[in-house]
Backbone as a chain_set.jsonl record, in Angstrom:
{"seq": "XXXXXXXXXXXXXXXXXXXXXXXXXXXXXXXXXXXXXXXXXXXXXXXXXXXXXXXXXXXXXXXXXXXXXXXXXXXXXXXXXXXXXXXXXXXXXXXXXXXXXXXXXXX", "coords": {"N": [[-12.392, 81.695, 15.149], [-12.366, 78.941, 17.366], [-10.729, 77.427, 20.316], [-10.412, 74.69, 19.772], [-10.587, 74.338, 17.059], [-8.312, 75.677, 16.626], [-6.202, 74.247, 18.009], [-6.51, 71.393, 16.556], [-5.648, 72.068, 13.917], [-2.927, 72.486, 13.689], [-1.987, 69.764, 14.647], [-3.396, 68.18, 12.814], [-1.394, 68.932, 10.778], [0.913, 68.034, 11.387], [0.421, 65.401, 11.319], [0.188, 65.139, 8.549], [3.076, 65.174, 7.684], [4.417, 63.888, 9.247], [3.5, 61.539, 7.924], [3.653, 62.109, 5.339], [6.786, 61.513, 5.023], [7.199, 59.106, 5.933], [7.273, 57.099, 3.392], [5.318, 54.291, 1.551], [7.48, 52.395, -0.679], [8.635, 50.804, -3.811], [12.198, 49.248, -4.396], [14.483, 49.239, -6.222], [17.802, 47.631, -6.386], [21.194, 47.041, -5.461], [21.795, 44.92, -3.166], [24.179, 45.677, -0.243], [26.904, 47.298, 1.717], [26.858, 49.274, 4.342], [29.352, 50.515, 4.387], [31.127, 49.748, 2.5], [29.323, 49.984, 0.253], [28.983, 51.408, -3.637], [31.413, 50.127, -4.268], [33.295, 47.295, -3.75], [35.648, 47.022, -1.084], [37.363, 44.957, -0.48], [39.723, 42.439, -1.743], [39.896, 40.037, -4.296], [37.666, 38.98, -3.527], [34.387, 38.26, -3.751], [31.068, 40.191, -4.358], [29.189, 39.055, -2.858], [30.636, 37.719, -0.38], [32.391, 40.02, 0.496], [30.201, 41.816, 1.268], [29.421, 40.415, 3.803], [31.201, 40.195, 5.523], [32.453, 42.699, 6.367], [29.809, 43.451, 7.384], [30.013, 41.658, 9.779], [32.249, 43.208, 10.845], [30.679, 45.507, 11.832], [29.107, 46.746, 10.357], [26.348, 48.499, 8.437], [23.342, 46.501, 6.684], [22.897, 48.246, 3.213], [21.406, 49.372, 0.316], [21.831, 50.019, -2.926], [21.033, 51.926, -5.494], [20.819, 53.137, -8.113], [22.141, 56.467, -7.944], [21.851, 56.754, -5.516], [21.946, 55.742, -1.953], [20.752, 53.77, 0.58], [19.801, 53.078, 3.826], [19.391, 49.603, 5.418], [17.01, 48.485, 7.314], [15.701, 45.93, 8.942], [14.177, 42.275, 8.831], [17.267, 40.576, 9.569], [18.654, 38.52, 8.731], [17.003, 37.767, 6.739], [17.228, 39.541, 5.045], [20.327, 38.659, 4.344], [20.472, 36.618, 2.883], [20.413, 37.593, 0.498], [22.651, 39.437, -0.149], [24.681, 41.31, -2.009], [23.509, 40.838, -4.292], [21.074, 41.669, -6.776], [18.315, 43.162, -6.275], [14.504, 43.631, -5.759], [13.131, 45.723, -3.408], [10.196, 45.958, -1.108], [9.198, 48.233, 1.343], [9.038, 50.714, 3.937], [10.157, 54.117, 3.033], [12.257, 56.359, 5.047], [13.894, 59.506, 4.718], [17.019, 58.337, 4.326], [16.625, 55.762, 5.039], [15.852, 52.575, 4.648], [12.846, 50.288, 6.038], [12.377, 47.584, 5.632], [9.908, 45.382, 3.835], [9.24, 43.376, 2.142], [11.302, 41.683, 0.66], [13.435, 40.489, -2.88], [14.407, 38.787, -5.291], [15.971, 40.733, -7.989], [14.041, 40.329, -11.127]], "CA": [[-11.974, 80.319, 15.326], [-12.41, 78.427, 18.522], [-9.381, 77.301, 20.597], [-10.475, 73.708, 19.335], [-9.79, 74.559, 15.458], [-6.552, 75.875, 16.275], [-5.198, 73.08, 18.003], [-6.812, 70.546, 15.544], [-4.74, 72.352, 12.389], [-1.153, 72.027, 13.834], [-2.138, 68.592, 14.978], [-3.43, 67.625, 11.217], [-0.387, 69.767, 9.809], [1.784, 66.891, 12.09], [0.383, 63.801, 10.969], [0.527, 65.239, 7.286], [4.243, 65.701, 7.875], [4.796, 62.122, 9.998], [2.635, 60.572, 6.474], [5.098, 62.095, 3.714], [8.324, 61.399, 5.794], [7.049, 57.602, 5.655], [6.308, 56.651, 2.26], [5.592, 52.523, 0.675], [8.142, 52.233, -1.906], [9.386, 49.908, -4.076], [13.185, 50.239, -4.662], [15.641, 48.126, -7.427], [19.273, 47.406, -6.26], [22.019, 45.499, -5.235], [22.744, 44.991, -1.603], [25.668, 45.679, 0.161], [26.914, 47.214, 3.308], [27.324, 50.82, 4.129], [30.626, 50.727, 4.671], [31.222, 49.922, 1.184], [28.779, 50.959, -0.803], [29.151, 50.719, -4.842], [32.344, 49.807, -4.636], [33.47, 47.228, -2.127], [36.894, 46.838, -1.062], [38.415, 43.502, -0.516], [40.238, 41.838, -2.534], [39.853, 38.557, -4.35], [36.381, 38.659, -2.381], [33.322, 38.817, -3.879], [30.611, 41.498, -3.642], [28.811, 38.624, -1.361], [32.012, 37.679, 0.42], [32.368, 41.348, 1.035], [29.481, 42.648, 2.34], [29.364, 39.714, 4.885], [32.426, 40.308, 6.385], [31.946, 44.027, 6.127], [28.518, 43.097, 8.307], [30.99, 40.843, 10.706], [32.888, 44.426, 11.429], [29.682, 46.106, 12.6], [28.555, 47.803, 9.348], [24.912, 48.531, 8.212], [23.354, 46.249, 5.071], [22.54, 49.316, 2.648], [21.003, 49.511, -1.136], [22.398, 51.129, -3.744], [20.055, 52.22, -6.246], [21.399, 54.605, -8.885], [23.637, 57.112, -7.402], [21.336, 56.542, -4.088], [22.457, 54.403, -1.168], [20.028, 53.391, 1.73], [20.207, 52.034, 5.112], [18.106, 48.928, 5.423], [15.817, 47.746, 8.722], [14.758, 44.878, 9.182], [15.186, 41.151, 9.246], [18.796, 40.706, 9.222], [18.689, 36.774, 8.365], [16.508, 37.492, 5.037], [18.262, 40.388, 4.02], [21.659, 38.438, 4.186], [20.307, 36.005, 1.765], [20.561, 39.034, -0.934], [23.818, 39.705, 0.172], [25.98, 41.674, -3.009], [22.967, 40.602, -5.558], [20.222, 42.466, -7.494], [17.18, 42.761, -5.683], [13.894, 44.736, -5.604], [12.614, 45.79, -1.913], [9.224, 46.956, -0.457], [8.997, 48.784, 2.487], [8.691, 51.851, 4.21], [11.291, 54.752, 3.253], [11.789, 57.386, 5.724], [14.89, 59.557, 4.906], [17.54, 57.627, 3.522], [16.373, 54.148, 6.006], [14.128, 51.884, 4.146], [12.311, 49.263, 6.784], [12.303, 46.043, 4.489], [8.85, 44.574, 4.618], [9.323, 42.29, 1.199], [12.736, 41.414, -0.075], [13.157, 39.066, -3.492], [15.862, 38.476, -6.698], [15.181, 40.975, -9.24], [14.257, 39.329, -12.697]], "C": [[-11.949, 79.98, 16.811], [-10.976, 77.388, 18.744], [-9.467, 75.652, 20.433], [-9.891, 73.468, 18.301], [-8.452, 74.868, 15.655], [-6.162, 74.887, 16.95], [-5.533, 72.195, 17.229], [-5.679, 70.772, 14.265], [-3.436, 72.068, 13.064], [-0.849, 70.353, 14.328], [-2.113, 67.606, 13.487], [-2.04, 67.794, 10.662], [0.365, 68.347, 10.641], [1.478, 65.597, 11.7], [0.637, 63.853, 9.662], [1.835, 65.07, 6.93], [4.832, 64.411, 8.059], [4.454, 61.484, 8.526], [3.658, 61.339, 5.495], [5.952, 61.653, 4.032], [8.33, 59.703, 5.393], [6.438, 57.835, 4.349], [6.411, 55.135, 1.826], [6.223, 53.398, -0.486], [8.73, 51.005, -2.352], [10.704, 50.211, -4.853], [13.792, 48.865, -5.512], [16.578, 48.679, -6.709], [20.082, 46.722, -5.678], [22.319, 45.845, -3.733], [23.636, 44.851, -1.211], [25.938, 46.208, 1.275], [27.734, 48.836, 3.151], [28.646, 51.1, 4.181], [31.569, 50.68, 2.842], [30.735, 50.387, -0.119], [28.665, 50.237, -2.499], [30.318, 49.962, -4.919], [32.86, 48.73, -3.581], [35.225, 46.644, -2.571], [38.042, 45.944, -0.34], [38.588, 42.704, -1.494], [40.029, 40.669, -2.804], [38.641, 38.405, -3.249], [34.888, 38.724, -3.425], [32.368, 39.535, -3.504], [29.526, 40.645, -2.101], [29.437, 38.417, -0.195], [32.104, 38.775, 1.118], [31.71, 42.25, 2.088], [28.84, 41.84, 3.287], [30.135, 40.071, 5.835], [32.455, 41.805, 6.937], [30.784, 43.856, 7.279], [29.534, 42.713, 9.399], [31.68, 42.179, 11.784], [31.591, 45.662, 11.852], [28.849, 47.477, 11.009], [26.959, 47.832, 8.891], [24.323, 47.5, 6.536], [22.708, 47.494, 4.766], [21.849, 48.544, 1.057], [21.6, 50.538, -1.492], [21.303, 50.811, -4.785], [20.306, 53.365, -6.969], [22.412, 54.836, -8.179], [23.197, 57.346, -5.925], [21.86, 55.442, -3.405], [21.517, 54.722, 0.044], [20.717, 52.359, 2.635], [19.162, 50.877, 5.301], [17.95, 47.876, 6.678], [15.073, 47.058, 8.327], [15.304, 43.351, 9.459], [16.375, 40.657, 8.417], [18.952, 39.623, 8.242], [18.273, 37.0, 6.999], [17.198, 38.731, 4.272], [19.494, 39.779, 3.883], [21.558, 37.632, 3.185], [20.141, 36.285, 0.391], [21.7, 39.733, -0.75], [24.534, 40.029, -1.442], [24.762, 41.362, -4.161], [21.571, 41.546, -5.661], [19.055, 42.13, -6.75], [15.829, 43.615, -5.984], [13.568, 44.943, -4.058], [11.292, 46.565, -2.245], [9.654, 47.611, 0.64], [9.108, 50.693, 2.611], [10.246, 52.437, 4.011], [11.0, 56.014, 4.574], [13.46, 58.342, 5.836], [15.854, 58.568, 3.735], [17.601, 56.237, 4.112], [15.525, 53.648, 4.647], [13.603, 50.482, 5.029], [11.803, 48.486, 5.861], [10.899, 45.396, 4.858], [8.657, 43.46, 3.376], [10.64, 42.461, 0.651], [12.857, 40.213, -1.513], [14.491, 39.276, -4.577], [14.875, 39.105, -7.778], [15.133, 40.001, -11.045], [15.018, 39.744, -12.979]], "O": [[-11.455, 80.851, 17.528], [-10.344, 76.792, 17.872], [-8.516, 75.112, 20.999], [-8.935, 72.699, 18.207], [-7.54, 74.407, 14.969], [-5.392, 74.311, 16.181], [-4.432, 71.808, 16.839], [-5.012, 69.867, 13.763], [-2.96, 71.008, 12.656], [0.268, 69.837, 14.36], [-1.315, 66.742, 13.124], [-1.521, 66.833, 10.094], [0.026, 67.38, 9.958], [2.33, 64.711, 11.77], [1.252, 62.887, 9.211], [1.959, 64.773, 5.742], [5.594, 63.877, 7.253], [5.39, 60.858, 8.027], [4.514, 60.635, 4.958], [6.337, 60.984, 3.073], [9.208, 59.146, 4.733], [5.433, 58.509, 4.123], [7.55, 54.679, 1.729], [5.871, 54.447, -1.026], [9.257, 50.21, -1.574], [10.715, 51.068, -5.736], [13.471, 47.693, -5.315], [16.528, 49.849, -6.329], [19.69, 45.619, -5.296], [22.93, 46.812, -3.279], [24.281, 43.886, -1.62], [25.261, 45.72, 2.18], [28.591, 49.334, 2.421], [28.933, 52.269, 3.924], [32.367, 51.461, 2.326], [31.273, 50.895, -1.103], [28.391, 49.059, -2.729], [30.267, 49.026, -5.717], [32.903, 49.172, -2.433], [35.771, 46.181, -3.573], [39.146, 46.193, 0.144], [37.632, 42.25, -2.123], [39.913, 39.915, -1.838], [38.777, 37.734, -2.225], [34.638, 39.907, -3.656], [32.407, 39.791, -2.3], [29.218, 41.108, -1.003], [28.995, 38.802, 0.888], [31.934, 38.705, 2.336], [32.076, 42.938, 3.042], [27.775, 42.258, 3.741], [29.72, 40.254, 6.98], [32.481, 41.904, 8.164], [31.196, 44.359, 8.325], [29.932, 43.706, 10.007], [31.665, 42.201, 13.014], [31.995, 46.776, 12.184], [28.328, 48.592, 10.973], [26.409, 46.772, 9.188], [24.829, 47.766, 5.446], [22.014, 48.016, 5.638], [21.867, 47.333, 0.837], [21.891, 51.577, -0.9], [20.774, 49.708, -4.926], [20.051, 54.487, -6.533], [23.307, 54.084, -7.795], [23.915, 57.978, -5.149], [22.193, 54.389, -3.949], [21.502, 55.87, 0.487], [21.54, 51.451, 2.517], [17.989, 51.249, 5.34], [18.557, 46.832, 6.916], [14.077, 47.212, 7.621], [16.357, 43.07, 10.03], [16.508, 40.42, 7.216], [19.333, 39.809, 7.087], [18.964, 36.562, 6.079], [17.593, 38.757, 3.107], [20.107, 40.45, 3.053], [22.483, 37.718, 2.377], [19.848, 35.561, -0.56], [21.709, 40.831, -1.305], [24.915, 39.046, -2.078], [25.191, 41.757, -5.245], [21.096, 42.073, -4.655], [18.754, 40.951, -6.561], [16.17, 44.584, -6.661], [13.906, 43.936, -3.437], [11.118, 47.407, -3.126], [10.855, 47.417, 0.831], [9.208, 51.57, 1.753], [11.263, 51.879, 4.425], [9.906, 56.444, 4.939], [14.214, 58.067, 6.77], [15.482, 58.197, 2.622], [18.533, 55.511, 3.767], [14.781, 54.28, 3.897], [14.085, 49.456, 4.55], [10.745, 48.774, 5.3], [10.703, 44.934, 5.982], [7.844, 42.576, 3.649], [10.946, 43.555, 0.176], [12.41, 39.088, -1.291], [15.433, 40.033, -4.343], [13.824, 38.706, -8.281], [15.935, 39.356, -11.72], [15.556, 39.399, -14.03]]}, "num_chains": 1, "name": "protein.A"}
């Protein structure tokens, strides 16, 4: 093997690695705010009420999805307009992030 091939394979082996880590997905669930999660905890608030205010105190919007919860990047403004309700998302996961690149109201 020439000292070309071997750096080429750990180079490939790295982008293979960078390319699973990112995957398009599309995810079902209700938005809310990491701080709360499934459950949110103010009173006499609703779950939109909630995970506004919750946002207000510096918290992340998240998805919950099953017994999964994500962190979600992107624009703030259109994700707040799904604030506490059923949604599906596109975007890139990487980890437990998902970078929002379509947001909408699940049927």
């Amino acid at each position: 093997m020439s000292i070309k091939q071997l750096v080429f394979i750990p180079a490939f082996v790295l982008v293979a690695v960078f390319m699973q880590a990112q995957s398009s997905q599309t995810i079902a669930g209700t938005v809310t705010d990491s701080m709360c999660g499934k459950k949110h905890m103010m009173k006499n608030a609703t779950a939109t009420q909630c995970t506004r205010e919750c946002m207000k105190s510096g918290s992340d919007y998240a998805l919950v999805s099953g017994d999964k919860m994500y962190t979600l990047k992107g624009d703030k403004t259109q994700i707040d307009k799904f604030a506490g309700l059923n949604v599906v998302i596109e975007g890139e996961t990487t980890g437990k992030t998902i970078n929002v690149r379509t947001i909408k109201a699940a049927q």
